[in-house]
C-alpha positions as CSV (number, residue, x, y, z in Angstrom):
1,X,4.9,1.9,7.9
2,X,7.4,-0.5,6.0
3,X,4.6,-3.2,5.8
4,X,1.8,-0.8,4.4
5,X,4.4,0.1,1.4
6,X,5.2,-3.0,0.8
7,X,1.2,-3.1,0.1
8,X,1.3,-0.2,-2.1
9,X,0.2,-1.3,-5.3
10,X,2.7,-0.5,-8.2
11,X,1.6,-0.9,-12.1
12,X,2.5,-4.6,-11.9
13,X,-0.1,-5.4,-9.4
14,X,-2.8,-3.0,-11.2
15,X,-2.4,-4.9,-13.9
16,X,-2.3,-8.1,-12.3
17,X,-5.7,-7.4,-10.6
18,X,-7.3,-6.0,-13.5
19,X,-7.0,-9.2,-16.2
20,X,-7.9,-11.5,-13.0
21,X,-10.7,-9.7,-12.2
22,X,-11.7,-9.3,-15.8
23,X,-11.5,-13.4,-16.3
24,X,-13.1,-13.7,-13.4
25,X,-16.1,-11.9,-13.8
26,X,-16.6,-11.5,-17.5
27,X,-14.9,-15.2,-18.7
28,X,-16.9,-17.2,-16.0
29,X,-17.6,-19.8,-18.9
30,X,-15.5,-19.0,-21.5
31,X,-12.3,-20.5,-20.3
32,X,-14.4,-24.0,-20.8
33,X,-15.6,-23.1,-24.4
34,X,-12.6,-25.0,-26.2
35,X,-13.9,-28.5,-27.2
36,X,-10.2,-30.7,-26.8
37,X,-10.3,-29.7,-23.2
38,X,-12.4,-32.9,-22.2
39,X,-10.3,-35.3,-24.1
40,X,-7.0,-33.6,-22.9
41,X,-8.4,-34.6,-19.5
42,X,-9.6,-38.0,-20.7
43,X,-6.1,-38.9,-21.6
44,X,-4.5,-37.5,-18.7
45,X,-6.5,-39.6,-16.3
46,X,-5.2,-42.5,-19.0
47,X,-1.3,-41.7,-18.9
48,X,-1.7,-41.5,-15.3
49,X,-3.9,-44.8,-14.6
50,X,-1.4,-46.5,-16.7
51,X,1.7,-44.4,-16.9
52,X,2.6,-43.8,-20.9
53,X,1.4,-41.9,-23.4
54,X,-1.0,-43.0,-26.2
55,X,0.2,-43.6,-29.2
56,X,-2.7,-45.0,-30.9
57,X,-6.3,-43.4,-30.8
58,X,-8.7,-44.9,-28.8
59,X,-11.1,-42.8,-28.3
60,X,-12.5,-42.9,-31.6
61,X,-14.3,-45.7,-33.5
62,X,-13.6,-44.0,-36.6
63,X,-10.1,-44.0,-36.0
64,X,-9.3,-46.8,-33.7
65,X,-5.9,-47.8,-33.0
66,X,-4.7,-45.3,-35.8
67,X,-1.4,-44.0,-34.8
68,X,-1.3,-40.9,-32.9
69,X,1.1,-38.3,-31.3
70,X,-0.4,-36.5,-28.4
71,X,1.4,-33.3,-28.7
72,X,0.6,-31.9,-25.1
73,X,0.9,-34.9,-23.0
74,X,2.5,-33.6,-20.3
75,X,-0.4,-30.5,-20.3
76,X,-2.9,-33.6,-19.7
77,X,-1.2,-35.1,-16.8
78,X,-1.1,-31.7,-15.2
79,X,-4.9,-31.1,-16.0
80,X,-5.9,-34.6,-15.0
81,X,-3.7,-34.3,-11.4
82,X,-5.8,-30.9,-10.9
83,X,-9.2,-32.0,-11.8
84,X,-8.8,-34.7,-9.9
85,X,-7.7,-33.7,-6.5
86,X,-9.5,-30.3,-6.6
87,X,-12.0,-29.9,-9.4
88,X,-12.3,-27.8,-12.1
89,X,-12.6,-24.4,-10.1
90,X,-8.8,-25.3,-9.6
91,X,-7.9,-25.5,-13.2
92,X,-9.8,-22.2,-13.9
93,X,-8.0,-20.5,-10.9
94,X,-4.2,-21.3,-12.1
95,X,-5.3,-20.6,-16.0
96,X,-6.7,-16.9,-14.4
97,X,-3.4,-16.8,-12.3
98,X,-0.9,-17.8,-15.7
99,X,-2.7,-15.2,-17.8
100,X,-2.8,-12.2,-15.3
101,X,1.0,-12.8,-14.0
102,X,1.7,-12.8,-17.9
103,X,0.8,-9.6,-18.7
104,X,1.8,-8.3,-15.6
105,X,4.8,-9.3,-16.0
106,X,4.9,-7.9,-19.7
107,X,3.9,-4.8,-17.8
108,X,6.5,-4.8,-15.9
109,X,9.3,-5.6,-18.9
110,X,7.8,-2.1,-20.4
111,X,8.7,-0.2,-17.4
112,X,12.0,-1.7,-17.3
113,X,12.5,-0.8,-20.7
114,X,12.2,2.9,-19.9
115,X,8.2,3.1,-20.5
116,X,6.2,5.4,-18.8
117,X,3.3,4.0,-16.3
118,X,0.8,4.6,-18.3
119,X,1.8,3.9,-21.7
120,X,2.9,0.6,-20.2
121,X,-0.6,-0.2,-19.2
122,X,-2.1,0.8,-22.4
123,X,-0.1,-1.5,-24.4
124,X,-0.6,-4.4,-21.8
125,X,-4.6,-3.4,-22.2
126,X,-4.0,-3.5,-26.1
127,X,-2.2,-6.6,-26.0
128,X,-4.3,-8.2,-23.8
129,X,-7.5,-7.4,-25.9
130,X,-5.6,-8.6,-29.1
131,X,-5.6,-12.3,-27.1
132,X,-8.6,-12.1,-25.0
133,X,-10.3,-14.5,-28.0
134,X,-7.8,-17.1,-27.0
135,X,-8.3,-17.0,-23.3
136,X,-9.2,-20.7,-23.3
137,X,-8.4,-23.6,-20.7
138,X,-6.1,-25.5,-23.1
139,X,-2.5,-26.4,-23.4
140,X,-1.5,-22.9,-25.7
141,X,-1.7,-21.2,-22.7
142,X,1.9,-22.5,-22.0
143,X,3.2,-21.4,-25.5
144,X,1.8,-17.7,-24.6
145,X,4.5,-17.9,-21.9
146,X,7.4,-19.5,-23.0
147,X,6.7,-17.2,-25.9
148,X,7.1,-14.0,-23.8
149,X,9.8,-15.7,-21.7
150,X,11.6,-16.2,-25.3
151,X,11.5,-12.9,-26.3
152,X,12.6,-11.1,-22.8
153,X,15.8,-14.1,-22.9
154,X,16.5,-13.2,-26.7
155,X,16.2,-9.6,-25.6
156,X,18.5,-9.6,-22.6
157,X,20.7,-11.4,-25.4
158,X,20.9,-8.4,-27.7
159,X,21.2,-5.7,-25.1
160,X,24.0,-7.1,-22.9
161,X,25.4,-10.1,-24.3
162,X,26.7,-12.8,-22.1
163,X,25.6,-16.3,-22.4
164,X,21.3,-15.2,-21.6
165,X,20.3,-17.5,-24.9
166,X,21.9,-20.8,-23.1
167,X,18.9,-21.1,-21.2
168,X,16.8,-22.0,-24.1
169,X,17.3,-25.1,-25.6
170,X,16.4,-26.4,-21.6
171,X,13.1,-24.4,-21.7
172,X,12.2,-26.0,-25.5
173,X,12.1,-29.6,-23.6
174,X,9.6,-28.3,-21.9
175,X,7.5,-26.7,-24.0
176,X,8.1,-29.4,-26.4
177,X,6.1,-31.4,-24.2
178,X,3.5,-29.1,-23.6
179,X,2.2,-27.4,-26.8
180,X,2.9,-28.3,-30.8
181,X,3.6,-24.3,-30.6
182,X,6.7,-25.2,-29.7
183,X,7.5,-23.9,-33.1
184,X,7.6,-20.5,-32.3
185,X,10.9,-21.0,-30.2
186,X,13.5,-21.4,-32.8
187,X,11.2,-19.0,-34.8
188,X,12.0,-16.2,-31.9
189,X,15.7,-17.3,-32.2
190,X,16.4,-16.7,-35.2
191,X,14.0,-13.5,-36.1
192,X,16.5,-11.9,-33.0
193,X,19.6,-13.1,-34.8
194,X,18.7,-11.6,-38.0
195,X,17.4,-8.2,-36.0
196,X,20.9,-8.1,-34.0
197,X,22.9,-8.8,-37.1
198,X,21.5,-5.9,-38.9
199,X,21.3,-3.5,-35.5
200,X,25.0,-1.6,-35.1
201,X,28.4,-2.0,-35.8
202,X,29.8,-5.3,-37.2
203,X,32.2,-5.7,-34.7
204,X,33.9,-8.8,-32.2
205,X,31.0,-8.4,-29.6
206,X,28.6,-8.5,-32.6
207,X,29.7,-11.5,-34.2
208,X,30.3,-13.2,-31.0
209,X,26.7,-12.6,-30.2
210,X,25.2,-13.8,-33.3
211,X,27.4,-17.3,-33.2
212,X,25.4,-17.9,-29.7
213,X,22.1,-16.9,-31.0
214,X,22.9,-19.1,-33.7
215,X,24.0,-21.9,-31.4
216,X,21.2,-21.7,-29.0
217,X,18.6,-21.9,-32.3
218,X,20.4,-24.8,-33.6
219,X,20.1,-26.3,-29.9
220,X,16.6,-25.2,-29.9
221,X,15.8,-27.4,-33.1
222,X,17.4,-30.6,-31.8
223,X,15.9,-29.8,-28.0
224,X,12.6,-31.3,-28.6
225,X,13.2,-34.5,-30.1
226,X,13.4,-35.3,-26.1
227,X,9.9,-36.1,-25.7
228,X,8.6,-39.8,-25.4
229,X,7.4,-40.0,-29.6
230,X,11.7,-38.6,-30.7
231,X,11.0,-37.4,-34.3
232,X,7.9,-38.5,-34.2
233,X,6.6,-35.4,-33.0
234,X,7.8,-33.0,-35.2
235,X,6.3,-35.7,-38.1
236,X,2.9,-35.3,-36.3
237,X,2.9,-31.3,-36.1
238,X,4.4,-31.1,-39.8
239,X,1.5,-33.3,-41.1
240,X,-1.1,-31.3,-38.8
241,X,0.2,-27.8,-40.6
242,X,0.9,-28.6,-44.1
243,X,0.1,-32.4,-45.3
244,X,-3.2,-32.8,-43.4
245,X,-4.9,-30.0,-45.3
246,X,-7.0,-29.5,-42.4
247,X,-6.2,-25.9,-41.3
248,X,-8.4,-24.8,-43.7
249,X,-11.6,-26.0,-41.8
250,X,-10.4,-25.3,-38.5
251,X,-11.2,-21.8,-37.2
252,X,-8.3,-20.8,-35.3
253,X,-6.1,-21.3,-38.8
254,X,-8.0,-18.7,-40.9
255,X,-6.9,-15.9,-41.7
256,X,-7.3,-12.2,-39.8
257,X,-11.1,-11.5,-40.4
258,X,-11.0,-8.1,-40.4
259,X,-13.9,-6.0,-40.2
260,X,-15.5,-8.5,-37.4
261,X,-15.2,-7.2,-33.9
262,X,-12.7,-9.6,-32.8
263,X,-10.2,-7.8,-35.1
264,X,-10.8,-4.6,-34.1
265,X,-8.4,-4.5,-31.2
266,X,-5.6,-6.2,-33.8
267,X,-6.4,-3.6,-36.2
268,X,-5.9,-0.6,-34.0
269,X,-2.5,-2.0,-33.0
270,X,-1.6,-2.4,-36.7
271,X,-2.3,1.3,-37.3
272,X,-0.8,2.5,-34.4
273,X,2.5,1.1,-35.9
274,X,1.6,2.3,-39.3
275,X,0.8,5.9,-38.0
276,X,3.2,6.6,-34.9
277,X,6.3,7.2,-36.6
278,X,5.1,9.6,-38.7
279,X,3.2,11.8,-35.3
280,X,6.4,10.9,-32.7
281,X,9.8,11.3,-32.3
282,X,10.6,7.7,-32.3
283,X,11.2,4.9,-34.7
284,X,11.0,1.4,-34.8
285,X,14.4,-0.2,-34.0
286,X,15.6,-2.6,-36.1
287,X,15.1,-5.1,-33.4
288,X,12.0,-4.8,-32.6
289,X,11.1,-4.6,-36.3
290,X,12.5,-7.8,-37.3
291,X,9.9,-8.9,-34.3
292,X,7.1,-7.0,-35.1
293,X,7.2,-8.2,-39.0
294,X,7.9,-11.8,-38.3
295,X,4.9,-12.4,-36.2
296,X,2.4,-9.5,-37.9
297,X,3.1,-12.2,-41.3
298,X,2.2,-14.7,-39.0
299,X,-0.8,-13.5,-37.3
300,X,-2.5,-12.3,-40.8
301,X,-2.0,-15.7,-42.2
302,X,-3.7,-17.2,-39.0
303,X,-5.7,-15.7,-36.1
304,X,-4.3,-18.7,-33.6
305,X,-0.9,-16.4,-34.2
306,X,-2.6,-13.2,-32.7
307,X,-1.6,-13.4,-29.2
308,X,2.0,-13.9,-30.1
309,X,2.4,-10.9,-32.3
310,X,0.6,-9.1,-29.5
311,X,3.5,-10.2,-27.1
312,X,6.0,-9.4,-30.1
313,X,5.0,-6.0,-30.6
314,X,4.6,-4.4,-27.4
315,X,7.9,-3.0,-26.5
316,X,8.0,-1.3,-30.3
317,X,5.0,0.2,-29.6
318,X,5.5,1.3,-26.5
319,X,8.5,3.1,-27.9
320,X,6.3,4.5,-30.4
321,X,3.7,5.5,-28.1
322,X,6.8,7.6,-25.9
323,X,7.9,9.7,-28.7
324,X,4.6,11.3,-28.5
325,X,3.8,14.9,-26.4
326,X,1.6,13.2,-24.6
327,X,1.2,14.5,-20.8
328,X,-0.1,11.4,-19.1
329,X,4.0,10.3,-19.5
330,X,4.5,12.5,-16.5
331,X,2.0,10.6,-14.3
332,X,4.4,8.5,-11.5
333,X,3.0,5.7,-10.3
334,X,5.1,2.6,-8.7
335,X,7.0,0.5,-11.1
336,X,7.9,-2.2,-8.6
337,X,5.5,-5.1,-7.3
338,X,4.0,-5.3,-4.1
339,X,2.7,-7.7,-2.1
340,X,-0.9,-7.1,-3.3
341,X,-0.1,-9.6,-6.3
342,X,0.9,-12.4,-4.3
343,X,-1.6,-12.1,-1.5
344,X,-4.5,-11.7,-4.4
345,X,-2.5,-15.0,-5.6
346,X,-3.0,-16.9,-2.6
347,X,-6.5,-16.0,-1.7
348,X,-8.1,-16.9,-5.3
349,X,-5.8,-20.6,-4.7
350,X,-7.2,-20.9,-1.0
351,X,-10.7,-20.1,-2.7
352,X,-10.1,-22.6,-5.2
353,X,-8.8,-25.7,-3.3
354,X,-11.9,-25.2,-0.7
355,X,-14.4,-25.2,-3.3
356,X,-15.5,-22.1,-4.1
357,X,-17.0,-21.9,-7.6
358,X,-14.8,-19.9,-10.0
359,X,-16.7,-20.5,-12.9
360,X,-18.5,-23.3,-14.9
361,X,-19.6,-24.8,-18.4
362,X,-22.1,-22.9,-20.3
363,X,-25.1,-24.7,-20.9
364,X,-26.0,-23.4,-24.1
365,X,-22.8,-24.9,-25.2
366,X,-22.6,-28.2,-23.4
367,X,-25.8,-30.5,-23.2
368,X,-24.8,-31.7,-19.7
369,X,-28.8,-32.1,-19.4
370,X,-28.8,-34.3,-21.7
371,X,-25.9,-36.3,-20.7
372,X,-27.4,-38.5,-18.6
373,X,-29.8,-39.8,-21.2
374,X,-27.6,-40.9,-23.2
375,X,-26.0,-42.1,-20.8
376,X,-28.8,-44.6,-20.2
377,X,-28.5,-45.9,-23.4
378,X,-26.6,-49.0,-24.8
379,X,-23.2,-48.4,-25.9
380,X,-23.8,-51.0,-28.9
381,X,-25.6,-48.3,-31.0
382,X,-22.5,-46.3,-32.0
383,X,-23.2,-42.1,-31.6
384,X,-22.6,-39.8,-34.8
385,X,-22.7,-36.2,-32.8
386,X,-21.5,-32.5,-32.8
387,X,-18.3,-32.4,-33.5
388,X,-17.6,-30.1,-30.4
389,X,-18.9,-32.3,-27.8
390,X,-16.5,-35.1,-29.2
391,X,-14.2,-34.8,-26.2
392,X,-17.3,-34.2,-23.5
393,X,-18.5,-37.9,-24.7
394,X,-14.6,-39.6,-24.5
395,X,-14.3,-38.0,-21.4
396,X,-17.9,-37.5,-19.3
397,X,-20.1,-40.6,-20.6
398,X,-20.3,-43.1,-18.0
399,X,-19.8,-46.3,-19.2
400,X,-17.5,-44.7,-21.4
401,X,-17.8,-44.6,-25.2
402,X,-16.2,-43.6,-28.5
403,X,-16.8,-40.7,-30.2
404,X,-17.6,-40.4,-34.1
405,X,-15.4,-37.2,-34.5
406,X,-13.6,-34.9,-32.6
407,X,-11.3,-31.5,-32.5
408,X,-8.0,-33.1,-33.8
409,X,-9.1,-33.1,-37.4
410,X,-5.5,-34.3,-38.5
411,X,-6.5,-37.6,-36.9
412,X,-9.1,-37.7,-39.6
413,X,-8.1,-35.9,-42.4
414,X,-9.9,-33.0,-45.0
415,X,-12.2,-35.7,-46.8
416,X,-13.3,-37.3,-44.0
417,X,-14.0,-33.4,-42.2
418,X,-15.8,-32.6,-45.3
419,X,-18.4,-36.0,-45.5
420,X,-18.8,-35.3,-41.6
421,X,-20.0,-31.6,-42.3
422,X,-21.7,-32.6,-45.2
423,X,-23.7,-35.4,-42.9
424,X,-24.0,-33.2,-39.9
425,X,-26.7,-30.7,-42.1
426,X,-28.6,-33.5,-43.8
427,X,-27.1,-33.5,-46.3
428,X,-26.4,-36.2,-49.5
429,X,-23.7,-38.1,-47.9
430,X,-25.4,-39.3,-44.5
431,X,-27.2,-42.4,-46.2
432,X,-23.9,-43.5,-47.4
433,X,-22.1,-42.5,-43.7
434,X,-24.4,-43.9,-41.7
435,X,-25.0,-47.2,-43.0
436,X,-21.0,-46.7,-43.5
437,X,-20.1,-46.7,-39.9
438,X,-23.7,-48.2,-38.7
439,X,-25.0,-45.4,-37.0
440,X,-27.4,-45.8,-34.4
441,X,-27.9,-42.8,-32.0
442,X,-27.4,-39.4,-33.5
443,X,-27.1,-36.1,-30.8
444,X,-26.9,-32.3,-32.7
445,X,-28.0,-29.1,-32.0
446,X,-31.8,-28.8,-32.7
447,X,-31.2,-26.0,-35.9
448,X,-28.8,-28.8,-37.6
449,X,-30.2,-29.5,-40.7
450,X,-29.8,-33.5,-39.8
451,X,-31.8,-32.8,-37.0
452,X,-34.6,-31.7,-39.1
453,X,-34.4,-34.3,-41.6
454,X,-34.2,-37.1,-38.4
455,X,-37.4,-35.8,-36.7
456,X,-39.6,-36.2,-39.9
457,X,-38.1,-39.2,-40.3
458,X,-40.0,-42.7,-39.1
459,X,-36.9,-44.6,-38.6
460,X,-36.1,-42.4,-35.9
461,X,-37.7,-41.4,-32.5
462,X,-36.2,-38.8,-30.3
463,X,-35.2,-39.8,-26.8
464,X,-34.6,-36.2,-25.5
465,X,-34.9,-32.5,-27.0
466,X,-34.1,-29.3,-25.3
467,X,-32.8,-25.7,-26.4
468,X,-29.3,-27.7,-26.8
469,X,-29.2,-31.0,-28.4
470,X,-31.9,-33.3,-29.6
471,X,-30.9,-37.2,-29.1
472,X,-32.3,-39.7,-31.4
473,X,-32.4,-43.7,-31.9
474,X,-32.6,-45.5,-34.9
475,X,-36.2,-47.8,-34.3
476,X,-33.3,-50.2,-35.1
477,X,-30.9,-49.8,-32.8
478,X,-32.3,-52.0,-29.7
479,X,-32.7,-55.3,-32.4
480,X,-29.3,-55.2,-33.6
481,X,-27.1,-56.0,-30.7
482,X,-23.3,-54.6,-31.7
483,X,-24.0,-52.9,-34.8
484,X,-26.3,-49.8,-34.1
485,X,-28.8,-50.5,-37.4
486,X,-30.5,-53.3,-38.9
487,X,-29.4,-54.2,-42.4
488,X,-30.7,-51.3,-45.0
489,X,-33.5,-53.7,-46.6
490,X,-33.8,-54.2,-42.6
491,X,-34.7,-50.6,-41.7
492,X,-37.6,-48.7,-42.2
493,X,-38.2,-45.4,-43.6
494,X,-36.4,-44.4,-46.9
């Protein structure tokens, strides 16, 4: 009897077992859709084959031997030791695994915080939905944790007081190491100082509480200059965000686009918060306003902020969401976990480590058919290519090569971005890049505009064409051993 309740599911483990199944069977591919995933794993293997970190690029020819800070070193050792002993079904079974016990373990903060069950799961479903868009196999997975684990610590902080926040300026080493969004800590710091200034009485407890919030965010500044670049890091993540001028072009820096179906979930949330205080008997508290604000500015200036403000808002809207007359409240359902979650744990890790196939790359994303034919080719003839499959050639070409472009657009800067876009449709600047940087093979997705203008194009043939990529050789590339194409009064064709 004492072992079957210990099996009883509580809301935790429902929770748990529905986002794992929902990766599971709905994200089979998607968890492999980022493109720096290869290249975090191609630099892994390197730090571990050599044992330091880059701090030039070499996996460029564009860039080579630029200087470089890799921001999530310690993500790529971890990826690299995984891959490499058990494959990728591994890394997709412990990225399932992070993101269920996350919002199962948000659930479970909700209950504690005097949420009913089902209110609890509704705002973990919201949240959830809110970051499902960012449910990729790459190093922010970490900051979505250390995010919540921030907020719970700063919480705990403002309710009882004690010394909760000291723990902090250890856990930004970490993150530090892990994720540029190592930002977001000493933002959470001191968004909870300013709500627990302004939240009660002004009196000895208060202001003792607010010197150790502000000591832990002055501790959680300083914290991550332990990493192996010192400064240097927080010089590499300023110049990605404001002197780069990349963010721009990259998608996950745009702004909210709502009216798309992404932002749909994001939007009902916002409402909700708009709306609820006016229906209910609750309000926000000023706590979890200061919260809710800080990262709802953040998240409508940039999409990649989303998941956070999802993790932000949660316990204000659950508060919301209880001052309703709503009669699902009186539903009881455990609050506690059970042993469900950590047997479901261990089977899908068992599964994992003995092979069994948790998911895969999507091939209408990744020409892995093709991969082997360019693989057969020379690695004189340097490769102009997709900007996505950047880190699939560092990483998955055998000899290895160098890529033209990829993902880490601060390496390269706006210009550069904007000739390569300009060049990847045909357009006026690829005469001028490609005898530039003596192009040679060129591999893009058949409805490219460069792909059109390559196949009418005598000076080309195409080596291999499928619904995915189409790979093509300069008629010149084979003559010129080490540069890719003949001189330009050399080459053929206009």
């Amino acid at each position: 009897m004492g072992l079957t309740r210990r099996f009883a599911p509580g809301v935790p483990d429902f929770v748990f077992g529905l986002v794992l199944a929902t990766i599971l069977l709905g994200g089979r591919t998607g968890f492999l859709n980022d493109p720096g995933t290869f290249w975090h794993l191609r630099l892994g293997r390197d730090i571990l084959r050599t044992g330091t970190v880059p701090r030039l690029d070499i996996l460029t020819f564009t860039r080579d031997h630029q200087p470089w800070v890799d921001q999530s070193w310690l993500f790529d050792v971890g990826l690299a030791t995984l891959v490499n002993r058990f494959g990728w079904s591994a890394a997709l079974g412990v990225t399932a695994l992070i993101l269920a016990g996350l919002f199962a373990a948000l659930t479970r903060s909700l209950l504690k915080d005097g949420a009913s069950a089902a209110i609890a799961v509704a705002v973990t479903v919201l949240a959830g939905g809110i970051s499902a868009h960012h449910f990729l196999l790459r190093p922010h997975l970490f900051t979505f944790v250390f995010v919540f684990w921030f907020l719970q610590t700063c919480r705990a902080q403002h309710e009882k007081g004690g010394w909760h926040v000291a723990v902090l300026p250890l856990l930004m080493i970490l993150w530090a190491n892990l994720h540029g969004g190592f930002l977001a800590g000493p933002i959470i710091v001191m968004t909870a100082l300013l709500g627990h200034t302004v939240t009660g009485p002004w009196d000895k407890e208060r202001q003792k509480n607010v010197l150790r919030f502000g000591g832990a965010f002055v501790l959680c500044v300083l914290a991550p200059l332990i990493n192996p670049y010192g400064a240097g890091l927080y010089g590499h993540v300023g110049n990605l965000l404001v002197s780069s001028g990349v963010t721009q072009l990259i998608d996950e820096y745009q702004v909210m686009p709502f009216g798309q179906p992404r932002a749909k979930i994001f939007e009902w949330a916002l409402l909700g918060l708009i709306a609820l205080p006016s229906l209910g008997s609750r309000r926000l508290s000023r706590y979890d306003l200061a919260h809710t604000l800080v990262w709802l500015h953040f998240s409508l200036g940039s999409i990649r902020h989303a998941p956070l403000f999802a993790l932000a808002m949660a316990p204000g809207l659950a508060a919301l969401l209880e001052g309703l007359p709503l009669s699902i409240r009186d539903v009881k359902w455990r609050t506690n976990w059970s042993l469900c979650t950590p047997t479901a744990a261990l089977i899908l890790v068992a599964a994992s480590l003995t092979g069994a196939r948790l998911g895969g790359f999507d091939p209408r994303r990744w020409p892995l058919e093709a991969l082997p034919i360019l693989n057969a080719q020379s690695t004189n003839p340097r490769l102009f290519h997709e900007q996505d499959w950047g880190g699939l050639i560092e990483s998955e070409t055998e000899p290895r090569r160098q890529a033209f472009v990829d993902d880490r657009f601060e390496l390269f800067g706006k210009d550069a971005i904007l000739e390569y876009m300009d060049a990847l449709e045909g357009g006026p600047r690829w005469d001028a890049l490609r005898d530039r940087e003596r192009i040679g093979l060129v591999w893009v997705r058949p409805e490219r505009g460069l792909a059109a203008k390559l196949t009418s194009d005598a000076a080309w043939k195409t080596l291999y064409r499928d619904e995915t990529s189409v790979l093509f050789e300069h008629v010149s590339a084979t003559n010129t051993p080490g540069t890719g194409l003949a001189s330009t009064s050399e080459r053929p064709g206009p």
